[in-house]
C-alpha positions as CSV (number, residue, x, y, z in Angstrom):
1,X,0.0,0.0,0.0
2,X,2.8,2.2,0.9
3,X,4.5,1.9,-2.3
4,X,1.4,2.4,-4.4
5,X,1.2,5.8,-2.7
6,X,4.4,6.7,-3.5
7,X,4.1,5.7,-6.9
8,X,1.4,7.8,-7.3
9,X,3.1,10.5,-5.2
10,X,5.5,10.8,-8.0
11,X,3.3,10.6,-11.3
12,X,1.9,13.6,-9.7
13,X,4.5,15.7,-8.7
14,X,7.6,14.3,-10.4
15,X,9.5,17.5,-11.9
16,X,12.7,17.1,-13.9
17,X,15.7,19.1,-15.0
18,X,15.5,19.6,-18.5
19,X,18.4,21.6,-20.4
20,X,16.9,24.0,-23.2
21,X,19.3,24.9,-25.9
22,X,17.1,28.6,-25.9
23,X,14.5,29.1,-22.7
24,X,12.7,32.3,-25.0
25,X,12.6,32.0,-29.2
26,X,11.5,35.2,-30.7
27,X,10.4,34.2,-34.8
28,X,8.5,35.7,-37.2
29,X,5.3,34.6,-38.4
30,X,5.2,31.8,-41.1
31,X,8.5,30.6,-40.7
32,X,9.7,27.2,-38.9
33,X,11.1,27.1,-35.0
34,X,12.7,24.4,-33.4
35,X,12.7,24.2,-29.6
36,X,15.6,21.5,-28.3
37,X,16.3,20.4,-24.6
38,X,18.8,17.5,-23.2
39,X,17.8,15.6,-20.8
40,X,19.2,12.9,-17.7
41,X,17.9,9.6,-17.9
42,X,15.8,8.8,-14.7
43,X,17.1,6.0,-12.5
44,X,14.8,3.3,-11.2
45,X,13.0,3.0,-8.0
46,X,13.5,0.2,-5.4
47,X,15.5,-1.7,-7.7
48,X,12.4,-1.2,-10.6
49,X,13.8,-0.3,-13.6
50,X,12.8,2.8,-15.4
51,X,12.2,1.8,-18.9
52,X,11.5,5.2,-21.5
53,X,7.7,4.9,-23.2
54,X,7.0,8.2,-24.1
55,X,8.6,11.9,-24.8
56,X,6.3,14.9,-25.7
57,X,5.8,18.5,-25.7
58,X,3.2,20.4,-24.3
59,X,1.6,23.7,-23.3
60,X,-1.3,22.3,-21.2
61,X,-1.1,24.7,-18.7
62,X,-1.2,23.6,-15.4
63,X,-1.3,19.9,-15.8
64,X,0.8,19.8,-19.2
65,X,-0.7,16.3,-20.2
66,X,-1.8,16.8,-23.6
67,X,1.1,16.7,-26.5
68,X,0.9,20.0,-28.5
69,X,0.5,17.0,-31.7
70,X,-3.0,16.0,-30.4
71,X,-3.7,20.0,-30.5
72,X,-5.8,20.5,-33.6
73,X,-4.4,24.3,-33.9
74,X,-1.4,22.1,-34.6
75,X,-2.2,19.6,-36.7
76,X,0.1,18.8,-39.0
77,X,2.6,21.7,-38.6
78,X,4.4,19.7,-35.3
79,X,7.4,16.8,-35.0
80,X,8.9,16.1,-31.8
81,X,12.2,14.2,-33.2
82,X,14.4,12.3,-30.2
83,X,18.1,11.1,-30.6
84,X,19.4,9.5,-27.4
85,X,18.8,12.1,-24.4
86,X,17.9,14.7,-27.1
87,X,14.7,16.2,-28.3
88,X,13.6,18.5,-30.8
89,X,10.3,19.8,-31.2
90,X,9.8,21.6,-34.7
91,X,7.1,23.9,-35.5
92,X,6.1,25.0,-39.2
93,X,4.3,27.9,-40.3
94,X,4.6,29.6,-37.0
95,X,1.1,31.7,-36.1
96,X,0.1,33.9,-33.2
97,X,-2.3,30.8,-31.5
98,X,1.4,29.1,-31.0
99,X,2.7,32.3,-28.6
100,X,2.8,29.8,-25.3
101,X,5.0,28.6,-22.8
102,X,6.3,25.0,-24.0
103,X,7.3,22.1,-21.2
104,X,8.8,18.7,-22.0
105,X,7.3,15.3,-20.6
106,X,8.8,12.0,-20.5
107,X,7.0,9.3,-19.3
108,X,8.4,5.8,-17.8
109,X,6.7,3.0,-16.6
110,X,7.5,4.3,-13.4
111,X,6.4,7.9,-13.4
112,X,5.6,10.7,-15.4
113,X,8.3,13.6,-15.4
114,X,7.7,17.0,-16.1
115,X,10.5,19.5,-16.7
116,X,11.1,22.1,-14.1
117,X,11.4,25.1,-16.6
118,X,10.0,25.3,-20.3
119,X,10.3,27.6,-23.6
120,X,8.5,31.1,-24.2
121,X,7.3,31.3,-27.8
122,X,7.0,34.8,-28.6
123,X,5.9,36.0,-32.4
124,X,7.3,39.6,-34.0
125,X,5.8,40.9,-37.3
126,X,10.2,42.1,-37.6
127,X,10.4,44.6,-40.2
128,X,12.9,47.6,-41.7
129,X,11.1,50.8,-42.6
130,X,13.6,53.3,-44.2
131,X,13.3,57.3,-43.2
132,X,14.5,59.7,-45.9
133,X,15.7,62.9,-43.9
134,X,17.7,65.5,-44.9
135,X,20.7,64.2,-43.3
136,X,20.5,61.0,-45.0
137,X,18.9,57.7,-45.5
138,X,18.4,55.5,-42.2
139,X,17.1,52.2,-41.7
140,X,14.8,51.5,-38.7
141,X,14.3,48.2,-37.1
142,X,10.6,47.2,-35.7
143,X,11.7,44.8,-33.1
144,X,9.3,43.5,-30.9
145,X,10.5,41.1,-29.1
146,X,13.1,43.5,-26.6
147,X,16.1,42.8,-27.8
148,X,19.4,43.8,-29.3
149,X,18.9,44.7,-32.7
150,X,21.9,43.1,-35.6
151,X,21.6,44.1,-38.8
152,X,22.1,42.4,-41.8
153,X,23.5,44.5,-45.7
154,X,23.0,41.8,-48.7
155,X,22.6,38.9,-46.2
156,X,25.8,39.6,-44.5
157,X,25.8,40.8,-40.8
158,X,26.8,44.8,-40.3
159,X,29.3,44.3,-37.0
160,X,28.7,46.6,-33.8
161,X,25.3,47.8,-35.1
162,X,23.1,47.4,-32.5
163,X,20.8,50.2,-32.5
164,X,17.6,49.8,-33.6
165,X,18.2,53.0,-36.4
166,X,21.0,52.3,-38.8
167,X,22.4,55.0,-41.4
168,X,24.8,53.9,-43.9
169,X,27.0,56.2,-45.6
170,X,26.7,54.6,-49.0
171,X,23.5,52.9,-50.2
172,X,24.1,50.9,-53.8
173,X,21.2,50.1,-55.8
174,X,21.9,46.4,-55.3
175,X,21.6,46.4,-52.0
176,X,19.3,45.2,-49.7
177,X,18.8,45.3,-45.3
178,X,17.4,43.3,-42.8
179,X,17.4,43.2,-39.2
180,X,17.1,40.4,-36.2
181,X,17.3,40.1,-32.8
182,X,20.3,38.5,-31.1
183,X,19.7,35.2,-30.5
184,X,17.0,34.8,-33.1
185,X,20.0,35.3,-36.2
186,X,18.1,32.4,-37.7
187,X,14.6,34.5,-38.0
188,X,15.4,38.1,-40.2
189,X,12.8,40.6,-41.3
190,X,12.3,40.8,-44.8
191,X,14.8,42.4,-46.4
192,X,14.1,45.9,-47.9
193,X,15.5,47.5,-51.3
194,X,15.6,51.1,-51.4
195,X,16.0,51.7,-55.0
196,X,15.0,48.4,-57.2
197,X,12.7,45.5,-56.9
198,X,14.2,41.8,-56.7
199,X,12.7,38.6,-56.4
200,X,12.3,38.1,-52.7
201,X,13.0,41.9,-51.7
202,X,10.6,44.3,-50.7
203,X,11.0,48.1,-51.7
204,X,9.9,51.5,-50.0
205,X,7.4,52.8,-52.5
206,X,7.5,56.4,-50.5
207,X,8.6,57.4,-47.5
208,X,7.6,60.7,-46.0
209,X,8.4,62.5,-42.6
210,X,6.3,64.4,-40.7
211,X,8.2,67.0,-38.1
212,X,4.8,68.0,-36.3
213,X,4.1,64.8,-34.6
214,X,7.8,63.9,-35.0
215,X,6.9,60.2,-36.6
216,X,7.9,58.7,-40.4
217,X,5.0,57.4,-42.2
218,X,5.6,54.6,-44.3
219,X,4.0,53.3,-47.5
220,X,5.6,50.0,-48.9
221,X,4.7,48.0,-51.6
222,X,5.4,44.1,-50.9
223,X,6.3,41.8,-54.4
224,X,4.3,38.9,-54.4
C-alpha cells in the first residue's frame, strides 16, 4: 500500500531538470522554430527499472498532459524528433495561436516527469522601414520582441550595429537590409531594397516624414 502511494506521489509531482538549448525564441510569423532540450535519464526506484515509453511537448497549462500534436491548432505543422537524451520539437508555419510557454514530458513505466522550466514562444511581425531625412537615409528596425537589434546589408551581418536605427554612408542600388534580434539570427525581417525591386525583396514605395508629430509614415509595396 505504501508503495502504491508513492508511486502515485511521484506521477503527480515528479518534476525534472530539463536543459533547453534557448529558454525564449522570438520568430516571425510563417517561418519554422525548433525548440531542443537535453535531458538525464531517470534511474529506477527500489531496484524497478525505469524503462522510457513516451517523450512529448506540451503547453497544457497547469497539468501539461496533452502533446501539442493531439492540439488541432497544430495539426500537421508539429514533429517532436528524439536522438538518445535529445529532443527537438519543430514547429512549421509559425502563427500567433502558437505564442505559449512550452514544457517537455517523459513518461516511464514508473512515473511521469515534467520539466522544471520550459520555452517562451513569442511572435514579431520584424520589419525595416527606411526614413529619408535630410541628413540621410536611415534604416529603422521594428523589433518586438526587446532585444538587441543586428543588422544584416545583402545577407551579410553589419558588425557593432546594435541600434535599432541604422544609417549607412553609402547605399548601392543592389543592396538590400534586414534586421534580427540577437539570438534569433536564424529569424530576419524581410529584407528591404531602397532603390530596385528583386525577387524576394521588398521596396519602400514612399517614404515621408512628418516634423509636427515627430513620426515617419511609411508606404511599402510588398512583391508577391
Amino acid at each position: 500500500m505504501l508503495r502504491f502511494l508513492f508511486f502515485l506521489l511521484k506521477v503527480m509531482n515528479d518534476l525534472w531538470d530539463v536543459t533547453y538549448s534557448s529558454v525564449w525564441i522570438c520568430a516571425r510569423k510563417g517561418l519554422t522554430v525548433e525548440m531542443s532540450c537535453t535531458f538525464p535519464y531517470p534511474e529506477g526506484i527500489n531496484e524497478e527499472v525505469n524503462t522510457l515509453q513516451e517523450t512529448f511537448w506540451s503547453t497544457d497549462y497547469p497539468e501539461y498532459k496533452v502533446d501539442v500534436k493531439e492540439d488541432s491548432k497544430y495539426s500537421g505543422r508539429v514533429q517532436n524528433t528524439c536522438v538518445g537524451n535529445n529532443c527537438t520539437l519543430r514547429i512549421t508555419d509559425v502563427r500567433e495561436t502558437d505564442t505559449a510557454y512550452y514544457r517537455f514530458i517523459l513518461k516511464t513505466n514508473i512515473s511521469r516527469y515534467l520539466s522544471r522550466s520550459g520555452v517562451i514562444l513569442t511572435l514579431t511581425d520584424l520589419q525595416v522601414q527606411v526614413i529619408r531625412l535630410a541628413a540621410g537615409l536611415f534604416f529603422m528596425c521594428l523589433n518586438g520582441c526587446s532585444k538587441e537589434t543586428i543588422w544584416f546589408k545583402n545577407g551579410e551581418e553589419i558588425k557593432d550595429e546594435t541600434s535599432d536605427l541604422y544609417s549607412s554612408e553609402q547605399v548601392l542600388q543592389t543592396d538590400s537590409y534586414s534586421c534580427a534580434v540577437r539570438g534569433h539570427e536564424k529569424f530576419p525581417s524581410p529584407p528591404v531594397c531602397e532603390f530596385i525591386y528583386k525577387a524576394g525583396c521588398r521596396k519602400a514605395h514612399e517614404v515621408t516624414y512628418t516634423p509636427i508629430l515627430k513620426k515617419p509614415v511609411y508606404i511599402f509595396e510588398s512583391l508577391k
